[in-house]
The first five atom37 places (N, CA, C, CB, O) and aatype in JSON, in Angstrom:
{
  "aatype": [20, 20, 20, 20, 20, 20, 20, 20, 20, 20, 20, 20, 20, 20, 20, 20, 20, 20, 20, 20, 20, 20, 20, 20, 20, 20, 20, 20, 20, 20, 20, 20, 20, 20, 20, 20, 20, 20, 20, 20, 20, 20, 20, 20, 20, 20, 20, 20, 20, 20, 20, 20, 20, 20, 20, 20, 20, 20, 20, 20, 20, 20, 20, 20, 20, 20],
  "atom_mask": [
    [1, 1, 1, 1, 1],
    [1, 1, 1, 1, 1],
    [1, 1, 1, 1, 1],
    [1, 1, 1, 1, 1],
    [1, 1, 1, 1, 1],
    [1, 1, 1, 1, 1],
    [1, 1, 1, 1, 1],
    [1, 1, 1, 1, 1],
    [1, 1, 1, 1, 1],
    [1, 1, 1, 1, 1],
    [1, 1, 1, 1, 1],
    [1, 1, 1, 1, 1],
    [1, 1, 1, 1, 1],
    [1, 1, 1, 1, 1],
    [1, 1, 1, 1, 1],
    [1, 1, 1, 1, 1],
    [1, 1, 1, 1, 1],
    [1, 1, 1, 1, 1],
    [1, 1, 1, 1, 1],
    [1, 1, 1, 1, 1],
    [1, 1, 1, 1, 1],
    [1, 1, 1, 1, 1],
    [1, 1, 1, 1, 1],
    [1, 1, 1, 1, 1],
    [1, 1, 1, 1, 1],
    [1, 1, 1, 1, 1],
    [1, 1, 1, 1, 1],
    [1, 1, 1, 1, 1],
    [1, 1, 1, 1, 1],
    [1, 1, 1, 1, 1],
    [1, 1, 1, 1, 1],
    [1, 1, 1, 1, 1],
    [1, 1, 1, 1, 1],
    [1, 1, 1, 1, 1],
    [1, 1, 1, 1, 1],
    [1, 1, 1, 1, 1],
    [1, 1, 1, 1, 1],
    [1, 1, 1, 1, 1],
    [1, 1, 1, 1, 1],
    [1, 1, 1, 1, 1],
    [1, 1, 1, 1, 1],
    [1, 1, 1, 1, 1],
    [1, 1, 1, 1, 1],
    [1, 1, 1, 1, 1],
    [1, 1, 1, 1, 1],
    [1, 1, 1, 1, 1],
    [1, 1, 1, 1, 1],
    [1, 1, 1, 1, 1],
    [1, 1, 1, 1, 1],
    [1, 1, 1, 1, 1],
    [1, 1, 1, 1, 1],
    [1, 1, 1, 1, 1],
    [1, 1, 1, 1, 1],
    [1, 1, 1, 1, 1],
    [1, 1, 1, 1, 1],
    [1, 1, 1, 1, 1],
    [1, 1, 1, 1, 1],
    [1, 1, 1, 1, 1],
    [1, 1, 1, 1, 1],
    [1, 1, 1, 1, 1],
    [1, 1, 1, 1, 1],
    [1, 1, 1, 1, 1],
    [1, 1, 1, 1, 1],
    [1, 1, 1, 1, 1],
    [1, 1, 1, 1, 1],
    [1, 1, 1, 1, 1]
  ],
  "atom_positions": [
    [[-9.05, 9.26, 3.63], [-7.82, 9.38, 4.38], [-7.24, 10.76, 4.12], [-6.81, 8.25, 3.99], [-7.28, 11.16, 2.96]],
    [[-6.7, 11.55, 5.06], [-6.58, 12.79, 5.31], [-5.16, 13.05, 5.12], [-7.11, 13.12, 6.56], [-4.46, 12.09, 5.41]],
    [[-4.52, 14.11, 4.7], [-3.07, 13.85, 4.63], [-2.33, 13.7, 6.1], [-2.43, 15.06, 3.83], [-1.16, 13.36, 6.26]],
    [[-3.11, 13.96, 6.93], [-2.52, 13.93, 8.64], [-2.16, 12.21, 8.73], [-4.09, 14.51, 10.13], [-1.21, 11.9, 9.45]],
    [[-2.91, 11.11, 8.03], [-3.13, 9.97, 8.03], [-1.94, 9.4, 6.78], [-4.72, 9.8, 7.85], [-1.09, 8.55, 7.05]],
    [[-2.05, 9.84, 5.85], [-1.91, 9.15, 4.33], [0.42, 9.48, 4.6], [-3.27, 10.68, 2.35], [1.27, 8.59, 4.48]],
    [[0.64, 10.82, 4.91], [1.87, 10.62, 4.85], [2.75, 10.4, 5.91], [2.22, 11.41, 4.29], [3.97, 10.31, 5.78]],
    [[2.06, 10.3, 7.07], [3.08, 9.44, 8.12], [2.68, 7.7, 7.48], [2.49, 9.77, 10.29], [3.32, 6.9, 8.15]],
    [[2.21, 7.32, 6.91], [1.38, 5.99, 6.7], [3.03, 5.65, 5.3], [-1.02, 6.3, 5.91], [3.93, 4.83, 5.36]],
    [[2.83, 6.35, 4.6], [3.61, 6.29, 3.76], [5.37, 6.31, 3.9], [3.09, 7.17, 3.14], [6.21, 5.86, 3.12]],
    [[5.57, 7.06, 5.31], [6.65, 7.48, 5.58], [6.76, 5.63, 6.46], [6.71, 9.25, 6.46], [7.88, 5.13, 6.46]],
    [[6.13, 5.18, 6.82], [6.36, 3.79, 7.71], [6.78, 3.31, 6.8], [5.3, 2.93, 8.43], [7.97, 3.02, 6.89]],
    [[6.07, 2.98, 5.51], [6.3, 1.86, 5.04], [7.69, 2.17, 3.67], [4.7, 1.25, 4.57], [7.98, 1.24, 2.92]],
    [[8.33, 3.45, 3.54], [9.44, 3.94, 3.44], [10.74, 3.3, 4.29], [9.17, 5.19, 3.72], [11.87, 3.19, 3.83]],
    [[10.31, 2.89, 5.63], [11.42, 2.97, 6.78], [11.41, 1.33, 6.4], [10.98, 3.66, 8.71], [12.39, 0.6, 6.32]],
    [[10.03, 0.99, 6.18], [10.26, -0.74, 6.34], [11.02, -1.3, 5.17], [8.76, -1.65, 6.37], [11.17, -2.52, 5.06]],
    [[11.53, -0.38, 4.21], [11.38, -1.2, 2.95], [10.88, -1.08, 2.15], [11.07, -2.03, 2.92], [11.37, -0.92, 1.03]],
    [[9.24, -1.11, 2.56], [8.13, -1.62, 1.1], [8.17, -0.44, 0.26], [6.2, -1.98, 1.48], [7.44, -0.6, -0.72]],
    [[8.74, 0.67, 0.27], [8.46, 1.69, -0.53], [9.89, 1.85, -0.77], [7.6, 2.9, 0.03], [10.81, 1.34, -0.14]],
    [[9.95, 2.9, -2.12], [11.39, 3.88, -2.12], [10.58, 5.22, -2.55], [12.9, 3.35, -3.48], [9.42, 5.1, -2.95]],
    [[11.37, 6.85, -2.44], [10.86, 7.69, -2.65], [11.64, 8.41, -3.4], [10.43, 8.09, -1.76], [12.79, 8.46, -2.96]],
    [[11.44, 9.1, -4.51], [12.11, 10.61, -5.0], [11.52, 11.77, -5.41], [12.84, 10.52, -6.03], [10.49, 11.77, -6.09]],
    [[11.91, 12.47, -5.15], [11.71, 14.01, -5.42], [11.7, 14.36, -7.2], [13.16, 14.9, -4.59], [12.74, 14.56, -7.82]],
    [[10.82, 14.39, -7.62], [11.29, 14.94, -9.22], [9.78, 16.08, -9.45], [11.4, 13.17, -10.82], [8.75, 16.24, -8.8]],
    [[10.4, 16.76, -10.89], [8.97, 17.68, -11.06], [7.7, 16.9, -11.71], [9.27, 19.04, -12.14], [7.8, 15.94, -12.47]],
    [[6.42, 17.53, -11.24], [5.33, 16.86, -11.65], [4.87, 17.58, -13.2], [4.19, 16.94, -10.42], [5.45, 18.33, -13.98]],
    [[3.95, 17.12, -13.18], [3.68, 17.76, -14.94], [3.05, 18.98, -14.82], [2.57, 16.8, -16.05], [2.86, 19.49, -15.92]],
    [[2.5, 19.86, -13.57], [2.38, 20.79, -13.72], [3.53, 21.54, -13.16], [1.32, 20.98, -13.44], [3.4, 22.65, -12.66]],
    [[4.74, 20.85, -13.25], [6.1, 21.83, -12.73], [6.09, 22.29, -11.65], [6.39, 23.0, -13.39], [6.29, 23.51, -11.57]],
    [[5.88, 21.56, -10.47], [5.77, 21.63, -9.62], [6.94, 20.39, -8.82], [4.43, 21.7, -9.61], [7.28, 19.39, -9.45]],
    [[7.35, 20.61, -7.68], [8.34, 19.48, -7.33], [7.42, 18.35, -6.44], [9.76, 20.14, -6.35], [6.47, 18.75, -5.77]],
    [[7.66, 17.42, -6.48], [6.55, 16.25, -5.75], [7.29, 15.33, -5.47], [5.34, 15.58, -6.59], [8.33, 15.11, -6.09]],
    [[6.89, 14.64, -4.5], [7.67, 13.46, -3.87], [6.92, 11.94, -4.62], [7.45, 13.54, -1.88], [5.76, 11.66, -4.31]],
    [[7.41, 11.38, -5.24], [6.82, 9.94, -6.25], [7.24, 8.71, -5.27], [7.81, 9.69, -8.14], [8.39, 8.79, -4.84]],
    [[6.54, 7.69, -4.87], [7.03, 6.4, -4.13], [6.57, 5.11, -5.36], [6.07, 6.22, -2.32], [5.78, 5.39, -6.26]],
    [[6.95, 4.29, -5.29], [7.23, 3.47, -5.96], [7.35, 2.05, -4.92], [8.38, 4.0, -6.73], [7.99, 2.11, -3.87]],
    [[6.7, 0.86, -5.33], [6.98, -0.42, -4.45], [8.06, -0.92, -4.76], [6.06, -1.47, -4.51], [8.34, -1.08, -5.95]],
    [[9.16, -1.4, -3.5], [10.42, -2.32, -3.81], [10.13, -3.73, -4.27], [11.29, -2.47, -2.56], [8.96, -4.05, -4.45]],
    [[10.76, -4.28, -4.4], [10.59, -5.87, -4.78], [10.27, -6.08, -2.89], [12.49, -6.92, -5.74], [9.41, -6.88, -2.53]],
    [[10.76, -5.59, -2.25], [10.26, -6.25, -0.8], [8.59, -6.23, -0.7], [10.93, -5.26, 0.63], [7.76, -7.09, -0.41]],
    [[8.5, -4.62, -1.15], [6.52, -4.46, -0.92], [5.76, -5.31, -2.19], [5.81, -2.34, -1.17], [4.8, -6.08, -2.17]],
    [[6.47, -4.93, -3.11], [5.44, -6.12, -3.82], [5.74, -7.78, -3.57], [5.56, -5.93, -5.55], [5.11, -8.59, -4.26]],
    [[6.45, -8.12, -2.83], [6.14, -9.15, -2.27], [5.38, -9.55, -1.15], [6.93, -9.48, -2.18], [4.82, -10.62, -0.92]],
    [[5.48, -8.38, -0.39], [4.76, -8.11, 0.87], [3.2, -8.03, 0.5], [5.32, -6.69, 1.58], [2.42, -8.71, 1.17]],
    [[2.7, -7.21, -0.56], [1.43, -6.72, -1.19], [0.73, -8.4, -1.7], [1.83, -5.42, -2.73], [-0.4, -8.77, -1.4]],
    [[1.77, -9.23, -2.51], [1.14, -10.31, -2.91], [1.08, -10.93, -1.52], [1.83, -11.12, -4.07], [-0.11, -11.25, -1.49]],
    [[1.5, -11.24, -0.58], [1.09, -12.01, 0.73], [-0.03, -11.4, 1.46], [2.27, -12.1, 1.73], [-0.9, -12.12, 1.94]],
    [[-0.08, -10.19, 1.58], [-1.59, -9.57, 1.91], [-2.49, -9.88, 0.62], [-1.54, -7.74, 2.19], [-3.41, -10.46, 1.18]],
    [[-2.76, -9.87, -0.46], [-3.61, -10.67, -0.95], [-3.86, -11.7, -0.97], [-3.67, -10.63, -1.6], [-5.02, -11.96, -1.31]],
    [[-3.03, -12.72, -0.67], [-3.34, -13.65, -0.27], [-4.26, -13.81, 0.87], [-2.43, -14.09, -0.18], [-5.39, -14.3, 0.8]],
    [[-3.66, -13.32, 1.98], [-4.63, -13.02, 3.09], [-5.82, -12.77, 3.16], [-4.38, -12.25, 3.61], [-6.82, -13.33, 3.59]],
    [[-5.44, -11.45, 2.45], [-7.38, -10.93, 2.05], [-7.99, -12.26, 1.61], [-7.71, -9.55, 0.36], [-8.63, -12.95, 2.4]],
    [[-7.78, -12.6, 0.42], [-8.58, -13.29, -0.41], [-9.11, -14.43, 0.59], [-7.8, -13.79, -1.75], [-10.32, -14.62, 0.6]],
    [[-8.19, -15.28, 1.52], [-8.67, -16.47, 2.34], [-9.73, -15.78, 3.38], [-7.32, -17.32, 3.17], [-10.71, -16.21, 3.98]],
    [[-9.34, -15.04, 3.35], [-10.25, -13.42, 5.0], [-11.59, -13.76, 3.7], [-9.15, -10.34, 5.2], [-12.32, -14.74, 3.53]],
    [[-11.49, -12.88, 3.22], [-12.73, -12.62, 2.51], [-13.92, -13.88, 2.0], [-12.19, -11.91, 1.27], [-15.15, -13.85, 1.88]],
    [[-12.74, -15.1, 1.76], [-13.56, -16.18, 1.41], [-14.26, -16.89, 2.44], [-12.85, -17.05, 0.74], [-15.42, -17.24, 2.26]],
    [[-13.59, -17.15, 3.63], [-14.14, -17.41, 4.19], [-15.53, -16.81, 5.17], [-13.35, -17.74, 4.38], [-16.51, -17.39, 5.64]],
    [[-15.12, -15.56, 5.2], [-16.49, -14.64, 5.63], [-17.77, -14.54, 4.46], [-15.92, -12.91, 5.9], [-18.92, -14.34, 4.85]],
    [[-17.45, -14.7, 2.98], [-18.63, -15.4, 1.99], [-19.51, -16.76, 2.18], [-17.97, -15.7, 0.75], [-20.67, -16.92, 1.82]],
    [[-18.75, -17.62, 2.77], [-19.14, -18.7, 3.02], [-19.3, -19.06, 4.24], [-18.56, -19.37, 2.52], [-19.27, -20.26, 4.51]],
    [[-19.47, -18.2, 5.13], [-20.25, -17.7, 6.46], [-21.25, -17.47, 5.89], [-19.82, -16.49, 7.35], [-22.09, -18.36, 5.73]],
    [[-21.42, -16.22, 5.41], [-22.84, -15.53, 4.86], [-23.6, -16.06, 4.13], [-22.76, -14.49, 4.19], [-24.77, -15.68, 4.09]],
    [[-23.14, -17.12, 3.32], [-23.83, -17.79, 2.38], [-24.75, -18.88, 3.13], [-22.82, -18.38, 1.37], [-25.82, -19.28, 2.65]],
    [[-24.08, -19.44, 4.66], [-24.74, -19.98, 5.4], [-26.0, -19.5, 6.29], [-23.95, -20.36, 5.94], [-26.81, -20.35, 6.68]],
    [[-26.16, -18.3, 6.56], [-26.93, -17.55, 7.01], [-28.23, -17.73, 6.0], [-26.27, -16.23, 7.15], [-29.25, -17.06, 6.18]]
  ]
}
């Protein structure tokens, strides 16, 4: 993922909620933007795993039938 991709991607999920962002210096003293998950995205993150995991199980046990 390309940064053309990675920080409008990041900037969505800023607007939705799932993220918060700040500006502080990095360890090579440099200024950087840090995001962090809200209690909204990590709730959001555990319901997409959930997802995945039923997605994924059930496409194993497709294949396993094959």
């Amino acid at each position: 993922m390309g940064e053309g991709s990675l920080y409008p991607a990041l900037q969505r999920l800023q607007v939705q909620g799932l993220l918060a962002a700040g500006w502080r210096q990095s360890d090579t003293g440099r200024r950087a933007k840090y995001y962090r998950l809200t209690s909204l995205g990590r709730a959001y993150l555990e319901a997409e795993r959930e997802s995945y995991g039923r997605v994924s199980g059930a496409i194993a046990r497709v294949l396993q039938e094959v």
